[in-house]
MIFI-768979 format. One record per atom (N, C-alpha, C): residue number from 1; chain; residue in one letter; x, y, z. Coordinates in Angstrom, 3 decimals. Example, Ala and Ser with C-alpha at 12.3 -4.5 7.8 and 13.67 -1.06 7.14 Angstrom:
2
<node resi="1" chain="A" resn="a" X="13.190" Y="-5.690" Z="7.800"/>
<node resi="1" chain="A" resn="a" X="12.300" Y="-4.500" Z="7.800"/>
<node resi="1" chain="A" resn="a" X="13.200" Y="-3.300" Z="7.800"/>
<node resi="2" chain="A" resn="s" X="12.850" Y="-2.250" Z="7.080"/>
<node resi="2" chain="A" resn="s" X="13.670" Y="-1.060" Z="7.140"/>
<node resi="2" chain="A" resn="s" X="12.900" Y="0.030" Z="7.870"/>
This chain:
73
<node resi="1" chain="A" resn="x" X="-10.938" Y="56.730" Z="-67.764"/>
<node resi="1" chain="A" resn="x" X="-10.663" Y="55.307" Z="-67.676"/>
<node resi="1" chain="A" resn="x" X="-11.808" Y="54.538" Z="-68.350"/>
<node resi="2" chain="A" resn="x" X="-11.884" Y="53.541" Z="-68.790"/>
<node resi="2" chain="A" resn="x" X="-12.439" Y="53.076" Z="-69.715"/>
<node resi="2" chain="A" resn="x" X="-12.682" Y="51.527" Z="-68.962"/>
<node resi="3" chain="A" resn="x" X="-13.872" Y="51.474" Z="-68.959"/>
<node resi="3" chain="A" resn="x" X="-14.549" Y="49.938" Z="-67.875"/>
<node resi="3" chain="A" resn="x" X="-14.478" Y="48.959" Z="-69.179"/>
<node resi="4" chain="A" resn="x" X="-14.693" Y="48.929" Z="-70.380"/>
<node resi="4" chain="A" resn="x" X="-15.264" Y="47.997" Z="-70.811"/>
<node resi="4" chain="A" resn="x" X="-13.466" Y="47.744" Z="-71.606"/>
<node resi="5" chain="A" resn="x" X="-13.717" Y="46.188" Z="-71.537"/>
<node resi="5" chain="A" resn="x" X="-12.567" Y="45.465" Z="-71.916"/>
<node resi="5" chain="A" resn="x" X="-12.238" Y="45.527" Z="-73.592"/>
<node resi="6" chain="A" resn="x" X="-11.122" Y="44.794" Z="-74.214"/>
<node resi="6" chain="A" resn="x" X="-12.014" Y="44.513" Z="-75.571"/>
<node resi="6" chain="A" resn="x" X="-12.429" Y="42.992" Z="-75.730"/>
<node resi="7" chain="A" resn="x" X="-13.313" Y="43.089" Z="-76.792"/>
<node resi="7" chain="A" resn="x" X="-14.213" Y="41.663" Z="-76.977"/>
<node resi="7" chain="A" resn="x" X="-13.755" Y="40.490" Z="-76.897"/>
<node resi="8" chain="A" resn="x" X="-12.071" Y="40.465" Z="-77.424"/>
<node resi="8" chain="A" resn="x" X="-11.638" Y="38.961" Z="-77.650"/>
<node resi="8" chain="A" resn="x" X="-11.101" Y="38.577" Z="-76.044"/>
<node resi="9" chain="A" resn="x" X="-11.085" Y="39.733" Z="-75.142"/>
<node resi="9" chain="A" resn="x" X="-10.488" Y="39.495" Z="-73.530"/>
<node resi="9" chain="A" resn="x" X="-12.313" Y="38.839" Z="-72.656"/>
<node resi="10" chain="A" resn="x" X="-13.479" Y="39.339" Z="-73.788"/>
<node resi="10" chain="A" resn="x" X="-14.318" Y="39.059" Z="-72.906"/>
<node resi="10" chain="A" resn="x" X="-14.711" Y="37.375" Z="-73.590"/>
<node resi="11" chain="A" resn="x" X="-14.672" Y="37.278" Z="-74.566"/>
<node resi="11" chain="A" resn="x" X="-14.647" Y="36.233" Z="-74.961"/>
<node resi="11" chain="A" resn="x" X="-13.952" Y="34.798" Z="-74.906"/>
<node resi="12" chain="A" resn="x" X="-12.407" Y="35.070" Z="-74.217"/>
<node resi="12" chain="A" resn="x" X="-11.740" Y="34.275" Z="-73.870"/>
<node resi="12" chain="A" resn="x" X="-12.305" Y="33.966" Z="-72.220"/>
<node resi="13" chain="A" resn="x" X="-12.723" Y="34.989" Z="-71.608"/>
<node resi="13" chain="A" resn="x" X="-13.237" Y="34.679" Z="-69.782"/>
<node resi="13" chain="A" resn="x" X="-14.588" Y="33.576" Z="-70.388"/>
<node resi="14" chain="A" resn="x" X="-15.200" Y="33.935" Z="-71.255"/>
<node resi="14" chain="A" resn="x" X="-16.428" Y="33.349" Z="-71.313"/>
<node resi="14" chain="A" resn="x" X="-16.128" Y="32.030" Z="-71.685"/>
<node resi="15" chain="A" resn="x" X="-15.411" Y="31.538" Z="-72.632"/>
<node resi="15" chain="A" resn="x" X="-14.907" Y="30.530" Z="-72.657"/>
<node resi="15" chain="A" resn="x" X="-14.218" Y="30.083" Z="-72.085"/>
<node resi="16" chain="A" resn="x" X="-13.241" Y="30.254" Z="-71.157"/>
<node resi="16" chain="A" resn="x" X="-12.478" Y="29.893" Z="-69.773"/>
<node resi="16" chain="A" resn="x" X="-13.846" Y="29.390" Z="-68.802"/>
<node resi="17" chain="A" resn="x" X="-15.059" Y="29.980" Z="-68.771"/>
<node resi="17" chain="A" resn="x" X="-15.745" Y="29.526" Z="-67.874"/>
<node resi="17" chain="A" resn="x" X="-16.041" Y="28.603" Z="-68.117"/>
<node resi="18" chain="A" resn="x" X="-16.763" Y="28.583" Z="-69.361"/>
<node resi="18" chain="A" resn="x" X="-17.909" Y="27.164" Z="-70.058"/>
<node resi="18" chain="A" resn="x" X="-16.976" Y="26.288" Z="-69.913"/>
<node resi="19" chain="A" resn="x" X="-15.630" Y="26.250" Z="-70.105"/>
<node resi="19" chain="A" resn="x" X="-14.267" Y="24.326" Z="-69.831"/>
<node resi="19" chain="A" resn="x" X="-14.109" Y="24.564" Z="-68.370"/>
<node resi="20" chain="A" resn="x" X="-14.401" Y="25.567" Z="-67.627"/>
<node resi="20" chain="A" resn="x" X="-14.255" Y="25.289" Z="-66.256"/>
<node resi="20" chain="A" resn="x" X="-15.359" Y="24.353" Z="-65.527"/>
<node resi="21" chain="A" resn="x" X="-16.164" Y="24.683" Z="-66.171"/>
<node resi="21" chain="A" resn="x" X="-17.856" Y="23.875" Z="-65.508"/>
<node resi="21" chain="A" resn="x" X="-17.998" Y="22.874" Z="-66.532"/>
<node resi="22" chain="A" resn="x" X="-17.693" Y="22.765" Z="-68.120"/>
<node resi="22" chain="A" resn="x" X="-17.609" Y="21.275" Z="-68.607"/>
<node resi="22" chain="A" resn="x" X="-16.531" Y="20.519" Z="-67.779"/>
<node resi="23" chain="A" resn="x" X="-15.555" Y="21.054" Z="-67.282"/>
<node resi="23" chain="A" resn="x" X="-14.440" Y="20.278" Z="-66.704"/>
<node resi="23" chain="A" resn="x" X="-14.550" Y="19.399" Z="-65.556"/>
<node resi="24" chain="A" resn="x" X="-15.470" Y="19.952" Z="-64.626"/>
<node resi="24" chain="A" resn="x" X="-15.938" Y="19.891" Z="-63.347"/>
<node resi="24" chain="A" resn="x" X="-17.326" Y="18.493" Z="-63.739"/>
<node resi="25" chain="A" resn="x" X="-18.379" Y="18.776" Z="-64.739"/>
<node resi="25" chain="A" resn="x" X="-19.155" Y="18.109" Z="-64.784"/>
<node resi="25" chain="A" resn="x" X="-18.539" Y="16.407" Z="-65.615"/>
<node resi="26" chain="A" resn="x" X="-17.736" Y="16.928" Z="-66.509"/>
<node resi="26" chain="A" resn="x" X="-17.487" Y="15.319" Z="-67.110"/>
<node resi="26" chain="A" resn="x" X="-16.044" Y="15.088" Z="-66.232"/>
<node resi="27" chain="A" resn="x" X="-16.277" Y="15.780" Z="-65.006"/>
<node resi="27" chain="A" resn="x" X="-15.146" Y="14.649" Z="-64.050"/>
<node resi="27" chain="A" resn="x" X="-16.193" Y="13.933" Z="-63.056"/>
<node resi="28" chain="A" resn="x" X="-17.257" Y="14.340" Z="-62.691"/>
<node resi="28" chain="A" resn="x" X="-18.148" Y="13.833" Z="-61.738"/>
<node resi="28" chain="A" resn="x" X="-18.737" Y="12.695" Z="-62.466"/>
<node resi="29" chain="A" resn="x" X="-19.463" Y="13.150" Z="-63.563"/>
<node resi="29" chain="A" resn="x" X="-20.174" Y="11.861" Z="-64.910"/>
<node resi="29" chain="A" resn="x" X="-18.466" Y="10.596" Z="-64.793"/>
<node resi="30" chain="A" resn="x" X="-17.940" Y="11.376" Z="-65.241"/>
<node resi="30" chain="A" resn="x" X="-16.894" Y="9.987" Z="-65.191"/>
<node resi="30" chain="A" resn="x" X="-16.424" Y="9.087" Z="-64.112"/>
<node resi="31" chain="A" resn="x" X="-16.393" Y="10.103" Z="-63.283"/>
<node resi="31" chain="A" resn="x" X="-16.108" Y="9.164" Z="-61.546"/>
<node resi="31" chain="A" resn="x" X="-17.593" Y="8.315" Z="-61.140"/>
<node resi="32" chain="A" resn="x" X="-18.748" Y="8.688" Z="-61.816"/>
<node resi="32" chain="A" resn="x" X="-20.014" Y="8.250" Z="-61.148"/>
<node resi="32" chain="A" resn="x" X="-19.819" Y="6.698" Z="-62.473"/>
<node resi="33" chain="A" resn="x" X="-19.354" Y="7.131" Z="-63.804"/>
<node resi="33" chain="A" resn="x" X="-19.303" Y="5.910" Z="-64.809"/>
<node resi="33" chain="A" resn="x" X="-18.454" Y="4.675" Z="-64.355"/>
<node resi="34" chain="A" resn="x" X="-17.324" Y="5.171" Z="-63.744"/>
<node resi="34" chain="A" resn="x" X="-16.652" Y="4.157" Z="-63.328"/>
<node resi="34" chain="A" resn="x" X="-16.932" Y="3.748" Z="-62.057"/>
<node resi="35" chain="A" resn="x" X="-17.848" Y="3.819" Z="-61.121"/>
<node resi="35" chain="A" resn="x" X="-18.315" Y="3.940" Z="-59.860"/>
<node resi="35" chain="A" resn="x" X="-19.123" Y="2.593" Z="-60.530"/>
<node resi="36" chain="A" resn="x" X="-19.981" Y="3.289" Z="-61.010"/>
<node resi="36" chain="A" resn="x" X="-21.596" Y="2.168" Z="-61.431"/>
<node resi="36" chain="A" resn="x" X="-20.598" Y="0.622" Z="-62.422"/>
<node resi="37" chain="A" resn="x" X="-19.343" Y="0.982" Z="-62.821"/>
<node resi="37" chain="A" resn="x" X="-18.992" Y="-0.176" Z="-63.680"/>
<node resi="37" chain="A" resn="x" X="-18.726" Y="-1.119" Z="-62.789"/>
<node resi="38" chain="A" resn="x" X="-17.820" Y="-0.792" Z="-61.905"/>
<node resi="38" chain="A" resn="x" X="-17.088" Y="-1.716" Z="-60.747"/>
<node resi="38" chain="A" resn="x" X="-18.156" Y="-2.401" Z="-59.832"/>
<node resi="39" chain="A" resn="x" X="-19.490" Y="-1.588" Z="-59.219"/>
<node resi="39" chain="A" resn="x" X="-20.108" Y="-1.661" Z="-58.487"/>
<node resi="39" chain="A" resn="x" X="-21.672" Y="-2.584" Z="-58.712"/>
<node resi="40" chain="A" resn="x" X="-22.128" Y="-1.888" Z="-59.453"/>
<node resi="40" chain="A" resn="x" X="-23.304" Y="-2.487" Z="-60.173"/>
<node resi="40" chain="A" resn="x" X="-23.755" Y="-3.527" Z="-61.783"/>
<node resi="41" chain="A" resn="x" X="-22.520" Y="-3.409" Z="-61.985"/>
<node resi="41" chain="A" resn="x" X="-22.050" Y="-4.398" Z="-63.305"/>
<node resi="41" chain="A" resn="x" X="-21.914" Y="-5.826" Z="-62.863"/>
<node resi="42" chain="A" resn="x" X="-22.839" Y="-6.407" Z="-63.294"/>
<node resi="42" chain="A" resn="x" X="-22.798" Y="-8.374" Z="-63.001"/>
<node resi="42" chain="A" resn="x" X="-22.353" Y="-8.950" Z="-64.221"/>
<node resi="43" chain="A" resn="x" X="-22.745" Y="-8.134" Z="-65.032"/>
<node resi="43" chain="A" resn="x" X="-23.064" Y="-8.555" Z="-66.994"/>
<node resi="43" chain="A" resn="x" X="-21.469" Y="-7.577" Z="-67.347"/>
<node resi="44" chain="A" resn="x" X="-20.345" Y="-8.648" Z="-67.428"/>
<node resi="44" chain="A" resn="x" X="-19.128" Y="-7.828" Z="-67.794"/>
<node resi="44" chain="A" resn="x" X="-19.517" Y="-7.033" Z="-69.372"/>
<node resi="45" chain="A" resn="x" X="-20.345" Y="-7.321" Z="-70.034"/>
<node resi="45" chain="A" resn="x" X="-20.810" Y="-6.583" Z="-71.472"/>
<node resi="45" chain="A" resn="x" X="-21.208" Y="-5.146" Z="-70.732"/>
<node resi="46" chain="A" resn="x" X="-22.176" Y="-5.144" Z="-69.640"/>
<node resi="46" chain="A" resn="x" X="-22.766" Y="-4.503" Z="-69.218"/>
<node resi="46" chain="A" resn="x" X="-21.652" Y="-3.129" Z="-68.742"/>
<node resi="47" chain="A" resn="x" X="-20.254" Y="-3.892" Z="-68.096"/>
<node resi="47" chain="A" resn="x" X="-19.400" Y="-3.477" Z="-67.331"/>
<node resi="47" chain="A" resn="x" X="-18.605" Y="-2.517" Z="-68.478"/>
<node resi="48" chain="A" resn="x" X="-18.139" Y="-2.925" Z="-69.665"/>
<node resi="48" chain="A" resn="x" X="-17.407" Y="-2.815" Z="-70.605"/>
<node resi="48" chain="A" resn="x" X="-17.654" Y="-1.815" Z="-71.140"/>
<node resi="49" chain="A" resn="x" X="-19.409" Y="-1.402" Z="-71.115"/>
<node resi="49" chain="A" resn="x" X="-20.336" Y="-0.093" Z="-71.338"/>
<node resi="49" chain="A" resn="x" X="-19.724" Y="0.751" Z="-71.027"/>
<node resi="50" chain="A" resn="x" X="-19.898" Y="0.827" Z="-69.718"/>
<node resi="50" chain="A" resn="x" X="-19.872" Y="1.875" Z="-68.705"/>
<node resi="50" chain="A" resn="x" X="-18.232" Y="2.192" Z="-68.492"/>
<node resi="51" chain="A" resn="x" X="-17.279" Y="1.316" Z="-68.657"/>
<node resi="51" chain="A" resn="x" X="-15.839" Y="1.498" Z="-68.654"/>
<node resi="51" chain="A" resn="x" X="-15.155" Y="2.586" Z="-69.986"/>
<node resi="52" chain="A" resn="x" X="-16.353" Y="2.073" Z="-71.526"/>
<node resi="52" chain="A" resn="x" X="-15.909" Y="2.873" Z="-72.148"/>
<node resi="52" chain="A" resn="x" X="-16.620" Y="4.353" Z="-71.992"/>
<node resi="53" chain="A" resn="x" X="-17.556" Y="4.474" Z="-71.825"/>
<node resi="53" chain="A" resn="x" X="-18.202" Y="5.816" Z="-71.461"/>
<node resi="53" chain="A" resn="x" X="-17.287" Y="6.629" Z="-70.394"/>
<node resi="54" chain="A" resn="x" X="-16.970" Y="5.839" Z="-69.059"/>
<node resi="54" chain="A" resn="x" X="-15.748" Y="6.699" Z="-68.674"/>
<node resi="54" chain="A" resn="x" X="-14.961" Y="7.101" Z="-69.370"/>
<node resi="55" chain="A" resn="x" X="-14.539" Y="6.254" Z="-70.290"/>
<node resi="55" chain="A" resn="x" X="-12.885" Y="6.990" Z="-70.953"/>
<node resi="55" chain="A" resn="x" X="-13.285" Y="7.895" Z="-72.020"/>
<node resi="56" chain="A" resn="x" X="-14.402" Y="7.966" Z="-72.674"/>
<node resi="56" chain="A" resn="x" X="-14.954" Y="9.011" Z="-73.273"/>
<node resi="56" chain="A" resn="x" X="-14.917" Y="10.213" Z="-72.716"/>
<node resi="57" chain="A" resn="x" X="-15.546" Y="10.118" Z="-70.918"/>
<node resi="57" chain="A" resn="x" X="-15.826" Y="11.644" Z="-70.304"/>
<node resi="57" chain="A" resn="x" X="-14.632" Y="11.862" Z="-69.463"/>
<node resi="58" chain="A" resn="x" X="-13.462" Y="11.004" Z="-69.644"/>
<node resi="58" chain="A" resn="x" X="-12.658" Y="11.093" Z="-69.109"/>
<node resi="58" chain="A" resn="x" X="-11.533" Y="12.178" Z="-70.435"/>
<node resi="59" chain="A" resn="x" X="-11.817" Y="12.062" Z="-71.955"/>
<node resi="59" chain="A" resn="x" X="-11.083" Y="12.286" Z="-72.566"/>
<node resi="59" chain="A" resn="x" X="-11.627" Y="13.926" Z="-73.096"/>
<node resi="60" chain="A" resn="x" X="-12.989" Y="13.944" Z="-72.774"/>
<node resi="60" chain="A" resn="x" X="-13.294" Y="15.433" Z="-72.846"/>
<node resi="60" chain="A" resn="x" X="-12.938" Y="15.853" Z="-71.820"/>
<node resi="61" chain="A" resn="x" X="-12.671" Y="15.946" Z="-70.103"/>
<node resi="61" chain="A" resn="x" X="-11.891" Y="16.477" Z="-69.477"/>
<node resi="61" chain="A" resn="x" X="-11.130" Y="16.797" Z="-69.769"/>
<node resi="62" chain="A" resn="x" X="-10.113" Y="15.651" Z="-69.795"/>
<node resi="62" chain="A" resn="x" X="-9.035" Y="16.220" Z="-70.710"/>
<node resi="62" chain="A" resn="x" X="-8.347" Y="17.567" Z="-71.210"/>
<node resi="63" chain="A" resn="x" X="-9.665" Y="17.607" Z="-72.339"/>
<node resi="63" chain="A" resn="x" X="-9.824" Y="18.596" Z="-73.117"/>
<node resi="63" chain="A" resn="x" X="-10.291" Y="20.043" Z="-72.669"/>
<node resi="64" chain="A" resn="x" X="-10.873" Y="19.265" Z="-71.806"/>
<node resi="64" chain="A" resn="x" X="-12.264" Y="21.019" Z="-70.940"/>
<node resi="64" chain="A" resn="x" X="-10.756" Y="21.727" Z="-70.463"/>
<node resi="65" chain="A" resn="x" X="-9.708" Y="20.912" Z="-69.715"/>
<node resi="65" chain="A" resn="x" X="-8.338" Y="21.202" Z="-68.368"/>
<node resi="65" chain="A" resn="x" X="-7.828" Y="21.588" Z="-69.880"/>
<node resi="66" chain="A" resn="x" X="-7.048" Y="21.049" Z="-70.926"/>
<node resi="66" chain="A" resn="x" X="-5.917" Y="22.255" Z="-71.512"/>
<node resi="66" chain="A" resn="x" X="-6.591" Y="23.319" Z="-71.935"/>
<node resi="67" chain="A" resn="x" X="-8.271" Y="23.235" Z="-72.701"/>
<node resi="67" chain="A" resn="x" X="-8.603" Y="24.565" Z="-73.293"/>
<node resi="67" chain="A" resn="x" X="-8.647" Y="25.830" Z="-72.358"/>
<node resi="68" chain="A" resn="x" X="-9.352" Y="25.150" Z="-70.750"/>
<node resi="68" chain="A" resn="x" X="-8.453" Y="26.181" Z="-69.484"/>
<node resi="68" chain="A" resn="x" X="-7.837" Y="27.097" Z="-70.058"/>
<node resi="69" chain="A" resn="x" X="-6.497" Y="26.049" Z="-69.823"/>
<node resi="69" chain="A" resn="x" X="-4.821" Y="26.734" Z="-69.751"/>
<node resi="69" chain="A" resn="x" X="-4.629" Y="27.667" Z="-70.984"/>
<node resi="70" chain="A" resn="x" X="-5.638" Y="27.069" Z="-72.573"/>
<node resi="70" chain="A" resn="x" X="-5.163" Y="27.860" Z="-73.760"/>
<node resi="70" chain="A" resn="x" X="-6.020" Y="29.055" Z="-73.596"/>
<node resi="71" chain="A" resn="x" X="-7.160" Y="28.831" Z="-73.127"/>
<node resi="71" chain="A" resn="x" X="-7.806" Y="30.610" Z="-72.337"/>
<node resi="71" chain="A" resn="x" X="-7.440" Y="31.258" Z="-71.566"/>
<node resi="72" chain="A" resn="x" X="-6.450" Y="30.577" Z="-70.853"/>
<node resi="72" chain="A" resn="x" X="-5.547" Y="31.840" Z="-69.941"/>
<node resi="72" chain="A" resn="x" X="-4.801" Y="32.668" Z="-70.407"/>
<node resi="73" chain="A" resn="x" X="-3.768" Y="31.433" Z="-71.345"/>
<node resi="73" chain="A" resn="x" X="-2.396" Y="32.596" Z="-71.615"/>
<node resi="73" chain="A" resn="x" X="-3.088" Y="33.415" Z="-72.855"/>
């Protein structure tokens, strides 16, 4: 029996991981961006910042969740 996989099966886990933990981190950065916009924003310029930076780390999520799914199948 033979333990070791082949490369492109170990390479797809490895990359399944790295969008699992980018996925996880630019959902927290984004919930904390839109947290600080609503909350600590007096200066709507100020607010407008931080609204687009969410939708930035909101749109690499996004991305981190299908590349997931395209490392699974």
């Amino acid at each position: 029996m033979n333990i070791y996989s082949d490369a492109k099966d170990i390479i797809y886990g490895q990359l399944g991981h790295f969008f699992i933990i980018l996925s996880f981190v630019s959902a927290i950065v984004c919930a904390i961006a839109y947290f600080i916009a609503t909350q600590f924003s007096e200066n709507k310029e100020n607010a407008r910042s931080w609204i687009a930076f969410g939708r930035k780390t909101f749109v690499v999520h996004t991305i981190a969740v299908i590349a997931v799914f395209v490392c699974y199948t």
